[in-house]
N, C-alpha and C positions, 0 to 999 in steps of 0.2 A: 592225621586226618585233615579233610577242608571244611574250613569254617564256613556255611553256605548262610547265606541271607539275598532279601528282594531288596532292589534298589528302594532306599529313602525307609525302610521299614526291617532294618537290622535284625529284630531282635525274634520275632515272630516262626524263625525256622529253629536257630540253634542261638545260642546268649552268644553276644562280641567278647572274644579277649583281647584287649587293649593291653601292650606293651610299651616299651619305654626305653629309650636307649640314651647314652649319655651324649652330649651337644658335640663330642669329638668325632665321638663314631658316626652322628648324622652328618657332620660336614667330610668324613672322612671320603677321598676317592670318589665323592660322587660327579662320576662324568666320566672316569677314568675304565680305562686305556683311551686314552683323548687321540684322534685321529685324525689331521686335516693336511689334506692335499693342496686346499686351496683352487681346487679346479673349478667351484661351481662359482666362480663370482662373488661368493662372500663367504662368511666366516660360522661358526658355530657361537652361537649366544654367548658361548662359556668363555670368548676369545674376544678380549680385549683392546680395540688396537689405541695411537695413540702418537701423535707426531705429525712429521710428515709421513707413517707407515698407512699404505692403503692396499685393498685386495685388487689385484689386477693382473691381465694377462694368464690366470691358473698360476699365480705367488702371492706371495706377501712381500710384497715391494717396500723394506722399511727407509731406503733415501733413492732421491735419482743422482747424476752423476755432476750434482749441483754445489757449490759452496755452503757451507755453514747448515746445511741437511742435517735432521735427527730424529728417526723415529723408533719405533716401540711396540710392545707387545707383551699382554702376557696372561695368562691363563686361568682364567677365575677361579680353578679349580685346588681344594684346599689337599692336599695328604700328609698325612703323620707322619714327623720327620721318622720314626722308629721303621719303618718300612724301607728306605733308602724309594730313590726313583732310578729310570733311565727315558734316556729321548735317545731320538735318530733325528736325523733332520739335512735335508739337501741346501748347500746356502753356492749364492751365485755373486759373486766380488768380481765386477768386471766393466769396462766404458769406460773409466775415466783415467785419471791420472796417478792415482796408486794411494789414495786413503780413505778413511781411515781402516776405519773393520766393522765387525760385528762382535756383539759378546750374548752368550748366554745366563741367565742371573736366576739365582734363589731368592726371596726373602720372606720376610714373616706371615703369613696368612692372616694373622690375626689384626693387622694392621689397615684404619679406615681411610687413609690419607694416602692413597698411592703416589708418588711423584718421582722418574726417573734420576739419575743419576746426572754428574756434569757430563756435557758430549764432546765433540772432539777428541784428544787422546784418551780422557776415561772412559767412552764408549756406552756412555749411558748406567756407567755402573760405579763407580767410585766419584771425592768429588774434585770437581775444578777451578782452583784459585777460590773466588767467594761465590761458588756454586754446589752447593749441596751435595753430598751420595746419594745413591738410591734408599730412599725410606726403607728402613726393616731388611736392609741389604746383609745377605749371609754368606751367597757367594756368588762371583761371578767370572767367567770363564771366556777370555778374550782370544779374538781371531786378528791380530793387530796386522795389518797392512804398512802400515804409516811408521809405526817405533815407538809411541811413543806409550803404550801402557803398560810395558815395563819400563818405565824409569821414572824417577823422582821429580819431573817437572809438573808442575801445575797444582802443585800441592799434593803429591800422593806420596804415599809411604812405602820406602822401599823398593825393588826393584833387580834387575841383573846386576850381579857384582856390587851387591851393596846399594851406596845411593847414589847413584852414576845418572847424571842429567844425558848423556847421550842416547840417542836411538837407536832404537833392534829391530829395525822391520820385518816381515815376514815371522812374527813371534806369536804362542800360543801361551797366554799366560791366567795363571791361577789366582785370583786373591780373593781375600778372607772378609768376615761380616762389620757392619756400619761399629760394633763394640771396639773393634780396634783397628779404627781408623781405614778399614778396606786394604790391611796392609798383602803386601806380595807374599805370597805361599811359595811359588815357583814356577818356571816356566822354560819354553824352550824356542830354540831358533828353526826352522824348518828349512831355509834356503840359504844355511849362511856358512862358513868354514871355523867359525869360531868357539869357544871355550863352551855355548851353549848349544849348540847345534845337535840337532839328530846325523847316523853318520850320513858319510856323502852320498851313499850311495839309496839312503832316501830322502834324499833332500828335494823339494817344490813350495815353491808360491802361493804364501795361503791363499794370493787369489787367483782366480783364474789362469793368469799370466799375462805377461806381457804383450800386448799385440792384438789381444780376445776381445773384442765388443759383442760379442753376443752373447746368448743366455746360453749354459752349457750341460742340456739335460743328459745326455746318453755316457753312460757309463765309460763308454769307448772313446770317445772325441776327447783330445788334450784339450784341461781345463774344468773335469768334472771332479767336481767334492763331495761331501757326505760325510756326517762327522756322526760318532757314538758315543755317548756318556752314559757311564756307568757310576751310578753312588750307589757303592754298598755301603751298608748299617757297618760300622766300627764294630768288628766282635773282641773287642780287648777295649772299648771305654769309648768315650763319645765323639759325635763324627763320623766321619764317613772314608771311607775306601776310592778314591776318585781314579776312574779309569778312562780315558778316552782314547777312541781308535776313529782311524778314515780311510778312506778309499779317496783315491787319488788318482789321476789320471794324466802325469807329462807325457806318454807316449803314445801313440796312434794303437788302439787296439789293446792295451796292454793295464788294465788300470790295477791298483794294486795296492793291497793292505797295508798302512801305516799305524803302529802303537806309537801315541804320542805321548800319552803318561800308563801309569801302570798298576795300580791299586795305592796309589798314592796318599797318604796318610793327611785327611783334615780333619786335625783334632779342635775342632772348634763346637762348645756346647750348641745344640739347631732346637729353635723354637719349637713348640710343641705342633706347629703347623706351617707346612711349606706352600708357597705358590711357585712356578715357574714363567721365566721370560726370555724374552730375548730382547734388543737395542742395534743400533746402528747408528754413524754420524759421520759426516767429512767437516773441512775444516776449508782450509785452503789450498788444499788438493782432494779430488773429489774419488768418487767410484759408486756405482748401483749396486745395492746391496738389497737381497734377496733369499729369502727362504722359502722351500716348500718341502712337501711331502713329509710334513713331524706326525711322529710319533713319541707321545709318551705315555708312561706306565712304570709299573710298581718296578721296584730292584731285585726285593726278595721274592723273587716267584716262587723259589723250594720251599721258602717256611708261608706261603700260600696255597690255601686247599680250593679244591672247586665244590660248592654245594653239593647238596646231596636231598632232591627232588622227592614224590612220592607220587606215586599214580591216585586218579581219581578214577573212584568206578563208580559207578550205580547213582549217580545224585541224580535228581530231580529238575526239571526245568518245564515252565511252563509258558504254552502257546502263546505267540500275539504280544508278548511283551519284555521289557528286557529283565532278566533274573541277573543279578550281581554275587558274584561269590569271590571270599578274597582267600589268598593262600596267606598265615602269620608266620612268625620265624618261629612260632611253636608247631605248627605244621611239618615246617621243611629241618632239615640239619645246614647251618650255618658256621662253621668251621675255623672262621677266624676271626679271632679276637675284635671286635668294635664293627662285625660286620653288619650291613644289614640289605634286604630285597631292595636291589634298584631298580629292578625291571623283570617281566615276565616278557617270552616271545613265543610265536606260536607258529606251527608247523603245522603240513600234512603227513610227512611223516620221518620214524628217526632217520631215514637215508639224506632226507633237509638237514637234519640237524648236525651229523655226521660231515657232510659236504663242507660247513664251516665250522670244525671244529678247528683246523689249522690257522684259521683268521683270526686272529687278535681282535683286528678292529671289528669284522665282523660281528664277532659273538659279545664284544665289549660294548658298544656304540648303541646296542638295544635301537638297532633300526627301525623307523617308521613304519616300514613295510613287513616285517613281521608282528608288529601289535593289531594287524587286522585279518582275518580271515573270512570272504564270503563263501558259504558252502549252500548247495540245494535244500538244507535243512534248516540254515539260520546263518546270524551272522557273531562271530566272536570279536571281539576287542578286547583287549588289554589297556590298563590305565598306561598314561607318559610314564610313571613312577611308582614302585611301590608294587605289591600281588596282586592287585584286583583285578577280575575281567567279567565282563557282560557276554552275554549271548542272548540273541534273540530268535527262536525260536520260529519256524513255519508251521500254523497253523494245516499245513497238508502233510505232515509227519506227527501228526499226533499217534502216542506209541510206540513209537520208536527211536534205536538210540544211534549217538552222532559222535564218533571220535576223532582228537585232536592228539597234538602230541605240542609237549611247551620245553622251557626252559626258562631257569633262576639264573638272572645276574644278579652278580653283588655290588657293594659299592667301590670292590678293589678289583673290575672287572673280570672277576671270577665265575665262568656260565657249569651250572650241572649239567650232567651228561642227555637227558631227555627223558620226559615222562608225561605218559596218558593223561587224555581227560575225557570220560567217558560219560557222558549225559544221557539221561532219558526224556524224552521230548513227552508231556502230558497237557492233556485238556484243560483250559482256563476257564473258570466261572463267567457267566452271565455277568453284564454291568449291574452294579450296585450302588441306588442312590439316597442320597442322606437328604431327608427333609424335616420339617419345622413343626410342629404342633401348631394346629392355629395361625398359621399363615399359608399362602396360595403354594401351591406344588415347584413353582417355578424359582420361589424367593431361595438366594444364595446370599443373603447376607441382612443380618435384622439390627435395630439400636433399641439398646434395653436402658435402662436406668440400673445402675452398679447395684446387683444382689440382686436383679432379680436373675431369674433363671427361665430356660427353653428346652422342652421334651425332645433332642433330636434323634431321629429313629434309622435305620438301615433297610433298604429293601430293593428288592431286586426278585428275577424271575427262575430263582435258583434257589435250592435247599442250601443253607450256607450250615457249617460246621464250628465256626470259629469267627470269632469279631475280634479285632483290636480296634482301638480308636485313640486317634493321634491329636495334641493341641499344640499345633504352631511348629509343626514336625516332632513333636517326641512323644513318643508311647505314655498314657495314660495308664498308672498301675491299678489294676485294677477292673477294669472297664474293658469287658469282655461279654457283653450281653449286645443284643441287637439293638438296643435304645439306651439312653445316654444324658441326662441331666446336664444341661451346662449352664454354667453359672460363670467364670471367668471369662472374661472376655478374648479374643482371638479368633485363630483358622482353624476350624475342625475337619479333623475326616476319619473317614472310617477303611479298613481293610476286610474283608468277608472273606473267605478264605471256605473252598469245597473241599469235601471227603478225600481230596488228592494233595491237600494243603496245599495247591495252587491260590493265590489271594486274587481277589477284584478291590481297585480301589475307587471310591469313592469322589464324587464332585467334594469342591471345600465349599464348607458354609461358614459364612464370618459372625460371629459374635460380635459386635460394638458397642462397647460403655461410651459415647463421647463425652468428654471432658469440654465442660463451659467455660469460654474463654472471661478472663479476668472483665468481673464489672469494674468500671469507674463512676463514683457516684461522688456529692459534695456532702461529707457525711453533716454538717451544721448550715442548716438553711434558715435565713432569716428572712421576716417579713417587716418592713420598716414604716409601715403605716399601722396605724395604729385599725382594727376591724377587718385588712384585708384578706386575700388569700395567697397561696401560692401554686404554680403548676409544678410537681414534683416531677415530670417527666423532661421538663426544661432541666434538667440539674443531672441525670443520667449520660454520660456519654455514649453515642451511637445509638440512641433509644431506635429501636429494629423489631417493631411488631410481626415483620411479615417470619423472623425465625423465631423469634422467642414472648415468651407472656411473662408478666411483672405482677408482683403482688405487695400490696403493703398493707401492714398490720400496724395498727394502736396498741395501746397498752392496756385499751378496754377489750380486745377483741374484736374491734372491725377491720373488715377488709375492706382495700381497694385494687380494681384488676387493671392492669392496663391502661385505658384512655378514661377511667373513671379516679386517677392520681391528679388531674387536669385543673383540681380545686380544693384545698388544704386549707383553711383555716384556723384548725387549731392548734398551740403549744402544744409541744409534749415530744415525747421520745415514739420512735415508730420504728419499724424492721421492713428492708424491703429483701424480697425475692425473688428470684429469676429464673425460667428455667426451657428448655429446647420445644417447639413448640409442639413436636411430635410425640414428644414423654412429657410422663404427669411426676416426674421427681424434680423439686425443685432445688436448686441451691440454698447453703446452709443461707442465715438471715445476714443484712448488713444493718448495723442501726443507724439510723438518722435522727438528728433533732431537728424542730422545727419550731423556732422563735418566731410568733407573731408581738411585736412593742407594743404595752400600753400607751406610751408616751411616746409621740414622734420626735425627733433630732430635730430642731428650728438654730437655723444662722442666721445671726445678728451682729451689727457692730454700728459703731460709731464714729466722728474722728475729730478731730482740733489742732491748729497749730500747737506745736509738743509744748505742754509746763504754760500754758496761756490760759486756757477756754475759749481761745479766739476761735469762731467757726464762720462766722457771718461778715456782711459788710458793718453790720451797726456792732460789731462788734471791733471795727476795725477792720475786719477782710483780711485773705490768707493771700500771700503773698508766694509766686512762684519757685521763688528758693526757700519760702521755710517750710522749715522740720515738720512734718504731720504725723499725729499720733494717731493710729488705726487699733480702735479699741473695742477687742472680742467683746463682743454680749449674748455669743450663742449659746443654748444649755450646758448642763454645767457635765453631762457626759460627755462632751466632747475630748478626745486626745487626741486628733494632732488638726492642723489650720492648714489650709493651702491658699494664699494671697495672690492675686491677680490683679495689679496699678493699673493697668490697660495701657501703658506706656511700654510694654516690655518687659519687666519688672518686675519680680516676684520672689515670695520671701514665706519661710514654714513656721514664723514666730505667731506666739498666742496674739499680743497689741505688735505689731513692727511700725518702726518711722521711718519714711519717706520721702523725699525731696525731689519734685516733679522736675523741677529746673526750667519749665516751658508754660505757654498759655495753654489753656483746652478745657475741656469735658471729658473728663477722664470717668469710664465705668472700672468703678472698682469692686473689684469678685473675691469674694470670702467661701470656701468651701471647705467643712467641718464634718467629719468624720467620728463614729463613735466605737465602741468596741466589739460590735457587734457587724463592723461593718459598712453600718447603713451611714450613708451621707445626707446633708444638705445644703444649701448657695444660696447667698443675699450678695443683691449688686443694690450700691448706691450711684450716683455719677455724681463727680465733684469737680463744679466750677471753679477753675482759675482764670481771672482775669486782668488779675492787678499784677504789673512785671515791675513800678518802684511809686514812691511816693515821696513829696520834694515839701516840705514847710519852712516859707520862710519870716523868720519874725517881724516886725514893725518896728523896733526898736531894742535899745541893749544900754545898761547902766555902767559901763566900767569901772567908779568909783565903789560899785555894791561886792557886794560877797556873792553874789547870785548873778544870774543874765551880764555877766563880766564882760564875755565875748559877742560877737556878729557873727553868726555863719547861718547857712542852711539846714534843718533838721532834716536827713535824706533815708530812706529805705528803698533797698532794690539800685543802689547806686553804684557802680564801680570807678568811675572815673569825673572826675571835677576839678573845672577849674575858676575860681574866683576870684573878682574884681571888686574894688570899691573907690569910688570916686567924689573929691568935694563938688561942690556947686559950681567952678570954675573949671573941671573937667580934669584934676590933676588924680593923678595916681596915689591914693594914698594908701592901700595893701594891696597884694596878689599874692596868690597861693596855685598851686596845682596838688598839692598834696591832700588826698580823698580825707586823711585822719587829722587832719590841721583845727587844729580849737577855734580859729576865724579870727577877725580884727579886735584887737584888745584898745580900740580907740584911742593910738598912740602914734603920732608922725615922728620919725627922727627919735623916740625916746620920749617927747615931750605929751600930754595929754589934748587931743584935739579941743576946737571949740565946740557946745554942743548945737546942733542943729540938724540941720539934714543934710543927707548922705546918698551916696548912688551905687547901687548894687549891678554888676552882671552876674555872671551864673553858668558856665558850659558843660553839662554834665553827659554819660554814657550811663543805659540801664543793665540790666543782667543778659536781659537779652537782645542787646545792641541797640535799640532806641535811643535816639539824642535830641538831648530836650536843652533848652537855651530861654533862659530867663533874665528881664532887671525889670530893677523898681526904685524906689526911697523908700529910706527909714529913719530914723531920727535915733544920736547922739543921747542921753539927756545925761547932766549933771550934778 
């Protein structure tokens, strides 16, 4: 029987059986009998190209008749090596100078990494010097022009006569998978008189021939090729049977069968899944190289059955809309192993389906043109894939019935013979619309707060028989009455369904819980004055009255709404919440604290030349190169200091010292932070204006234990040089050295007279000032 159901509402006629096949049998043959002429300008999806290989002229153009040319192709299409394959395929070797060839190739299906073969003499199938084999390469099957893909140059293995580096041109050769090394199986000479050759008397050119620049379609014309490969399944162990034959054409009118090998034994284990290709290349002698008109398909046709269909009578269908029904492999009889519905196609009647049964590709190929049919009663389709097909029914045949006639392919392009489909066209109910409890007639979609729920009802202007109602496409178990509680959120709809079990569907009406987008809030807010307030709503990220309302709660039980957060004053813990302005369900609570200080943060400090108490002039006065000690006095919560010298300057120590180096008014900024946060800043400005200071004494006792020496007492000095002279103007000490003890009242060794004395004095300050001093002072003894 056929499993019938309504598009989008499966289950409502008869329950779905869902089947299941293993991942071999789905990738098995799907596509096959693969058929391409190449005549419409491009390729079939399934066909891969790759190179210099392009679709042109009605071929597959895989080189032009250029140097170092290499292109490719190959067949996306996976089948079980257990099947064996065969191809046919027209190939055209002709323009140029006589290389290389063409090869056709096996390799792994299962393989993610495509990448052809070395080109040149391995022809895009074994590999060349440090050039790679073909990935998952199993076999490959050369058309050599050139010579050289039997023989052992380039790195390949094996070859005619051993491992002979010479070349065989005009040679048809065999070799084996990427596992050992692509080596040579065997092969043969087509145009040549020697040890390998087929006999003379069919001897030709695997290409075209000499002298041929043109493409060489017709059967007739010397120059025409056409090659047939046969792989049978090995019936005595693994491998295949390898046969290949051609038609050939050296004589005018006369073209004529060639067996090139002959059920040839490749005993080589074959992956669990085959793809097919072909390759081309020249080197440094060229040739266009061309395929068309392939065909392939399975090997074992005899141990392949053709379906076995069942007529459909009496179903149902109803007006104005599309009704979908599938045929399952439980339906139909599927007859070989790993098979499954590739395609359904559809006829007006068996003398259609009859007309191609002789066409392979025809009945293989599940043509475009047969998945549609318009009739005066309605329209059919069939899916790209798989049993299923629609009809859509004319409302001006209601009552009456509409026959088709179809066919099953499979995926090992096996078509059954023909069989009925035989509908009865019936009256569709009345539109039926689903509306809302408590909202206006027109509303298709509401937002609820999660849990609550919405009465949705069914109605229309029709006795209805049957309800089903769907949430988000899948049938609701249960939920078969005209009205409908809903509570989860999503797209509802209903199906109403007349005394003919024809359904009417329903508008969708959407449930929406919206989901509130993540608050950002400052969950510990402080107030760092001691009495004040705070606006709570400054501290919410994106505060958005115009969608959403705020609520914050104490710990006593008050609330605040919205622009009533504006002024907080008190400590304590509080919850805020939030919620869409159009629903009254709020989000769950965030807590916040809110520290208002009793005690405000105050910054304070102090400072003095470092280890002195020197702060003032009468104190002595600060000096622009000394050390100043900058000494915290601000509360005693503070943890950490940020120093600001107003020079540039700055420093994260509790007291730090300082050394301006310069004159000025320096503002210096203290800013003290507590753990809560809150800050506070104390500037003082500290005058420097003293850069050195020079005392010099009046007199010095050399004989004493004390005042021994004469010098200048200096601060803020870097450079001095001193003089002292008798009363007669003579030199009696000089110094330039800044650390010098001074005159120890000593000429030549001997102790001066005492009296008076004459000082000069040329100093430099810290910060370049030059000051220059003299005077007298008196010796005493």
């Amino acid at each position: 029987m056929v499993r019938e159901y309504l598009y989008r509402y499966r289950s409502f006629i008869l329950p779905l059986i869902f089947f299941s096949v293993s991942l071999q049998s789905v990738l098995a043959q799907v596509g096959f009998p693969y058929c391409e002429s190449f005549q419409g300008g491009s390729a079939q999806s399934a066909t891969v190209v790759g190179g210099s290989a392009q679709v042109s002229e009605g071929v597959l153009r895989l080189t032009d008749a250029a140097e170092d040319q290499s292109g490719y192709i190959y067949v996306d299409i996976p089948f079980p090596s257990a099947f064996g394959i065969k191809a046919s395929f027209d190939y055209y070797m002709y323009g140029g100078s006589g290389a290389d060839g063409i090869t056709v190739f096996l390799f792994d299906a299962n393989i993610d990494n495509f990448s052809p073969g070395g080109f040149g003499g391995s022809l895009g199938y074994s590999p060349r010097n440090n050039e790679p084999g073909l990935t998952g390469g199993y076999l490959g099957l050369g058309f050599d022009a050139f010579g050289n893909f039997g023989n052992t140059t380039e790195g390949r293995i094996g070859g005619f006569g051993g491992n002979s580096n010479n070349l065989f041109p005009d040679a048809i050769v065999l070799r084996g998978p990427a596992q050992g090394g692509y080596a040579f199986v065997t092969g043969i000479q087509t145009n040549d008189p020697g040890p390998f050759s087929l006999p003379p008397n069919q001897n030709f050119p695997v290409s075209s021939g000499e002298g041929i620049n043109v493409r060489v379609t017709d059967p007739n014309q010397v120059g025409y090729r056409k090659v047939f490969v046969d792989m049978e399944p090995n019936p005595g162990g693994e491998g295949y049977l390898v046969s290949v034959d051609m038609i050939v054409t050296t004589e005018q009118g006369n073209p004529r069968d060639v067996s090139i090998f002959s059920r040839v034994l490749f005993e080589f284990p074959a992956p669990e899944n085959l793809k097919i290709g072909f390759a081309a290349s020249t080197g440094g002698l060229t040739n266009i190289h061309e395929i068309a008109n392939l065909q392939v398909e399975v090997s074992d046709q005899e141990g392949l059955q053709n379906p076995v269909g069942v007529d459909i009578d009496d179903k149902a269908s109803c007006a104005g809309q599309d009704n979908t029904y599938e045929i399952t492999s439980e339906d139909i009889s599927l007859l070989n192993e790993g098979s499954v519905i590739r395609c359904l196609q559809l006829y007006g009647s068996l003398e259609e389906i009859e007309e191609e049964a002789d066409d392979v590709c025809a009945q293989g190929r599940c043509r475009p043109e047969n998945r549609e049919m318009v009739l005066p009663q309605g329209t059919f389709r069939a899916a790209d894939e798989g049993g299923s097909f629609t009809f859509f029914p004319n409302e001006d045949f209601i009552d009456e019935t509409v026959e088709i006639y179809y066919t099953v392919t499979d995926n090992f392009g096996k078509t059954s013979e023909g069989n009925f489909i035989r509908l009865l066209i019936q009256e569709s109910p009345e539109p039926v619309r689903l509306s809302a409890e408590g909202v206006e007639a027109e509303t298709v979609e509401l937002r609820q707060c999660e849990g609550d729920g919405i009465l949705l009802t069914a109605t229309g202007d029709e006795d209805y028989f049957a309800f089903e109602w769907y949430l988000e496409g899948e049938k609701i178990p249960g939920a078969d009455q005209e009205s409908f509680f809903a509570i989860e959120s999503g797209q509802y709809q209903v199906i109403a369904l007349n005394e003919k079990s024809c359904p009417a569907e329903s508008n969708i009406f959407e449930l929406i819980n919206p989901e509130l987008p993540a608050l950002e809030v400052d969950q510990l807010i402080v107030g760092c004055s001691p009495g004040m307030s705070k606006d709570i709503r400054e501290f919410i990220e994106g505060y958005d009255l115009d969608n959403f309302d705020y609520l914050l709660e104490d710990e006593f039980g008050n609330f605040w709404k919205n622009d009533e957060m504006n002024s907080i004053s008190q400590s304590g813990k509080y919850q805020l919440s939030y919620k869409f302005k159009d629903l009254e369900c709020y989000s769950g609570p965030i807590e916040i604290e809110l520290i208002i200080v009793e005690e405000g943060l105050i910054a304070g400090f102090d400072y003095e030349v470092d280890g002195t108490g020197i702060k003032t002039e009468e104190d002595g006065g600060i000096f622009i190169d000394d050390p100043i000690r900058f000494i915290d006095l601000s509360s005693e919560d503070a943890i950490s200091w940020e120093w600001d010298f107003g020079d540039g300057a700055a420093s994260d120590l509790q007291s730090p010292v300082h050394v301006f180096g310069q004159r000025g008014n320096f503002k210096v900024k203290l800013t003290v932070t507590n753990e809560l946060g809150c800050q506070s800043e104390k500037i003082i400005e500290v005058p420097l204006t003293l850069s050195y200071r020079v005392m010099i004494p009046s007199g010095f006792t050399p004989n004493q234990m004390e005042n021994r020496f004469f010098r200048p007492k200096v601060k803020g000095i870097v450079k001095m040089e001193l003089l002292i002279f008798n009363l007669w103007g003579n030199t009696v000490f000089q110094s330039n050295d800044l650390e010098t003890d001074g005159w120890d009242g000593r000429v030549n060794g001997e102790l001066a007279p005492s009296g008076n004395y004459v000082y000069r004095v040329k100093m430099e300050s810290v910060d370049g000032e030059l000051i220059e001093e003299s005077g007298r002072f008196t010796l005493i003894r």
